[in-house]
N, C-alpha and C positions, 0 to 999 in steps of 0.2 A: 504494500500500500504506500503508495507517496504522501507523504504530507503537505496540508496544501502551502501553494506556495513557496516551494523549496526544492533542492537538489536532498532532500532527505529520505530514504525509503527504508519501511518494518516490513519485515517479514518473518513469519511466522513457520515454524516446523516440526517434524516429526519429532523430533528430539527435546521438543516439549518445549524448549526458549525461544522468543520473541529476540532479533536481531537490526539494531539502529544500524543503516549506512548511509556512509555520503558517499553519494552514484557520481559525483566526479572522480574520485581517486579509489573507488573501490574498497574503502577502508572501514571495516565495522567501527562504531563506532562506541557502541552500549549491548550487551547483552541482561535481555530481561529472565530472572530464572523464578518461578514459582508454579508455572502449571505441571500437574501431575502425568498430563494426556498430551497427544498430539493438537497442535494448533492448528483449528479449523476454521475460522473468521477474524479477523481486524478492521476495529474501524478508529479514527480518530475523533477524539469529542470535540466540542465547540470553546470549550476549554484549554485545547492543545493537548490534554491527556493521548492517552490510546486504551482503548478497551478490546481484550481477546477473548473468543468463545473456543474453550478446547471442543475434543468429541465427545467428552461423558456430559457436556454441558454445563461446565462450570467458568462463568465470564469474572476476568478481571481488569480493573482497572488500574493503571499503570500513571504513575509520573516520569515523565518524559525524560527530566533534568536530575532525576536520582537512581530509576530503571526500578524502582520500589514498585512495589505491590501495594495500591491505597485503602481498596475493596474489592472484596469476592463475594457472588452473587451465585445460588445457582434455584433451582426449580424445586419448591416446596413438597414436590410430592416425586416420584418415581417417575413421569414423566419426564425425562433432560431437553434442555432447551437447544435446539438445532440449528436455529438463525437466531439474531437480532439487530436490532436499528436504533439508536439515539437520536431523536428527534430534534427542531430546531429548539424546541419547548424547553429542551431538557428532557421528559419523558421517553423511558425507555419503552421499547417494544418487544416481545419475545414470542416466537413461535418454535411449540415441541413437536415432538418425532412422531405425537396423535395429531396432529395440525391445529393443535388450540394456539389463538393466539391470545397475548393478553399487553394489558400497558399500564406501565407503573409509573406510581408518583416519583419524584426523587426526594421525597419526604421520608429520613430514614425514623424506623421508630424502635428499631431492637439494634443492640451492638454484643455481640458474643466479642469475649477480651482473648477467653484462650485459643480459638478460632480463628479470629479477624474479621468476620464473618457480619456482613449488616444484609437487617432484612429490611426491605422497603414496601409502602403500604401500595395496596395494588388498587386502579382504580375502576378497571371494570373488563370485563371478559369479553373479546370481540368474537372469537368461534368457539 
């Protein structure tokens, strides 16, 4: 994924780490290390963050400027989430591997300490 506006691109892989390069010199520049799973989506927020969705469907979001790990998000139920999309709003969107989709607030209202783990209130079920 390019970031906008820039010679900078993430890419994401089997080997579980997100990878910062600058595409002029070929030179990684940040290695992101916290998912469990191969890297199946990236997007960048409106924030400048980057958010990943591995394959068991657990998304995180990433600061850019440290390669930390800020929040991990994954699907309340058995269900894993397959896609997602960050809206202009802020609100997130998630669709699982039943095709439910659903869109959440960015209102977090639970924080697990030993985890890292925040849950956010959901605001309504679109399938």
């Amino acid at each position: 994924m390019l970031l906008s506006a820039s010679t900078i691109f993430v890419s994401g892989s089997d080997d579980t780490t997100l990878k910062l390069w600058n595409l002029e010199t070929g030179e990684c520049l940040k290695t992101f290390i916290g998912h469990k799973n191969d890297i199946y989506y990236i997007q960048e927020t409106r924030n400048g963050e980057i958010a990943s969705l591995d394959i068991n469907g657990m998304l995180k979001f990433w600061n850019i400027e440290t390669a930390t790990c800020m929040l991990s998000l994954s699907s309340e139920t058995n269900d894993n989430w397959s896609c997602f999309r960050i809206l202009r709003s802020g609100k997130l969107v998630t669709g699982s591997q039943s095709g439910k989709i659903e869109i959440w607030s960015n209102e977090q209202i639970i924080f697990d300490y030993d985890e890292n783990i925040y849950k956010t209130k959901k605001c309504c079920n679109i399938l």
